[in-house]
N, C-alpha and C positions, 0 to 999 in steps of 0.2 A: 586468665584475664583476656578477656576482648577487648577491641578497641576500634572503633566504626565511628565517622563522622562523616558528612556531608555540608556542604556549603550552601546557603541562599543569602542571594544580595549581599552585605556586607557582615555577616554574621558566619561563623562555624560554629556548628552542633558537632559536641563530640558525645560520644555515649561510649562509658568506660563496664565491663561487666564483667562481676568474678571480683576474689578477694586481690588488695595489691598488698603484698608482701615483700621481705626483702629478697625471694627467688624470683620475682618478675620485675622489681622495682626501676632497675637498669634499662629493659624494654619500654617500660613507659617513658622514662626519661630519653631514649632514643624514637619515641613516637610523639612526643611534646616537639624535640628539634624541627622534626619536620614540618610539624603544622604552622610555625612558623616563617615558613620560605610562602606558604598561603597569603592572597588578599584579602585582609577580610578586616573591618573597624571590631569586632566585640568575639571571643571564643565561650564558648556554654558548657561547661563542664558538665555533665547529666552524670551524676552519683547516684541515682534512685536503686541501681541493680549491685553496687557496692555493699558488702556488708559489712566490711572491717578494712581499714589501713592503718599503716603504721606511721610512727613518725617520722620517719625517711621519706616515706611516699607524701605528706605533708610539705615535708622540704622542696620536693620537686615541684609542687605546684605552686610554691609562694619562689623558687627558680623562676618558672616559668610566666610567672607573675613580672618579677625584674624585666627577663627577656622583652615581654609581649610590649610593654609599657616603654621601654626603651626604643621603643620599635611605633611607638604613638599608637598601641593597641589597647584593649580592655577586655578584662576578665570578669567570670563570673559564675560561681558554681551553684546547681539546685539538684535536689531532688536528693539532700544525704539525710541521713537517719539523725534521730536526736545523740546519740552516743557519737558519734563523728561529727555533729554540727559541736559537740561541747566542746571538745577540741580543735574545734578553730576558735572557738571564743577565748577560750582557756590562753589562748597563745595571739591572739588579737588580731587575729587574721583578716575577722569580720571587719576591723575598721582599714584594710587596706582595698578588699573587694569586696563583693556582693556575695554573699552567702545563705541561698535559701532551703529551706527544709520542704 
């Protein structure tokens, strides 16, 4: 898994790439804390180069979700496949954030 972002204006672009599993799952959850101490109003989740996760790795990002929001931030993922958009639906993920295909 890679994991690469950059910031403009109030926004951070994250672009996550490679499968997240439960042997990387804990890295990204220590790469999520971080981006957090960032200024930034909206984060972008870019899934476009994911091609499977699991449900843990779900977890972390509806985590991250609490955090960011707690924090007067906002989230929002694009670019995941229809087999991974189904399981945000499935678990209603879609109606806490923005979720595109």
């Amino acid at each position: 898994m890679k994991f690469q972002f950059r910031q403009d204006d109030d926004n951070l672009h994250v672009m996550i790439v490679g499968q997240i599993d439960n042997s990387n799952v804990m890295e990204l959850m220590k790469r999520m804390r971080m981006l957090l101490v960032h200024d930034f109003s909206e984060v972008v989740f870019d899934l476009s180069k994911v091609p499977v996760i699991t449900g843990s790795t779900i977890g972390k990002f509806l985590m991250f979700y609490k955090n960011a929001t707690a924090q007067g931030k906002r989230m929002r993922i694009k670019g995941i496949n229809e087999s991974i958009f189904g399981h945000f639906q499935t678990l209603r993920l879609t109606e806490l954030f923005p979720v595109e295909q």
